[in-house]
C-alpha positions, 0 to 999 in steps of 0.5 A: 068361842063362847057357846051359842045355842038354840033351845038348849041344843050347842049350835055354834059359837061366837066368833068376833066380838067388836067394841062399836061405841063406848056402850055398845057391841057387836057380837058375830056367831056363827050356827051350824048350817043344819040349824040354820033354818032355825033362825028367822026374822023374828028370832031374838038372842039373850045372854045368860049363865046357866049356872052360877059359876059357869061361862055366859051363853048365847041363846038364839030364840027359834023363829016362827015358820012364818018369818024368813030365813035369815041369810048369813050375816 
């Protein structure tokens, strides 16, 4: 349920998260399809609190419109 955005804007949310190993994670999320496009190869994504006392964040980097789409999954 945690917020997933994309320059600043509520785009989704994440929907598994999954211990791989004993350092590392996976986190699945989903976008809304209308942002979608937004998320190409060369995107990036970071965690981060907004606010000292708030709930952390994913933010999705907008990729270049030289790079792909990225396909769900």
């Amino acid at each position: 349920g945690t917020i997933v955005q994309i320059a600043g804007l509520r785009v989704g949310s994440v929907t598994r998260v999954e211990l791989v190993d004993k350092d590392k994670v996976q986190v699945e999320f989903e976008v809304l399809e209308k942002f979608s496009s937004k998320v190409r190869g060369d995107s990036y994504v970071q965690m981060f609190r907004p606010f000292i006392l708030s709930e952390k964040v994913l933010e999705v980097a907008v990729g270049s419109e030289s790079q792909d789409i990225l396909p769900p999954g």
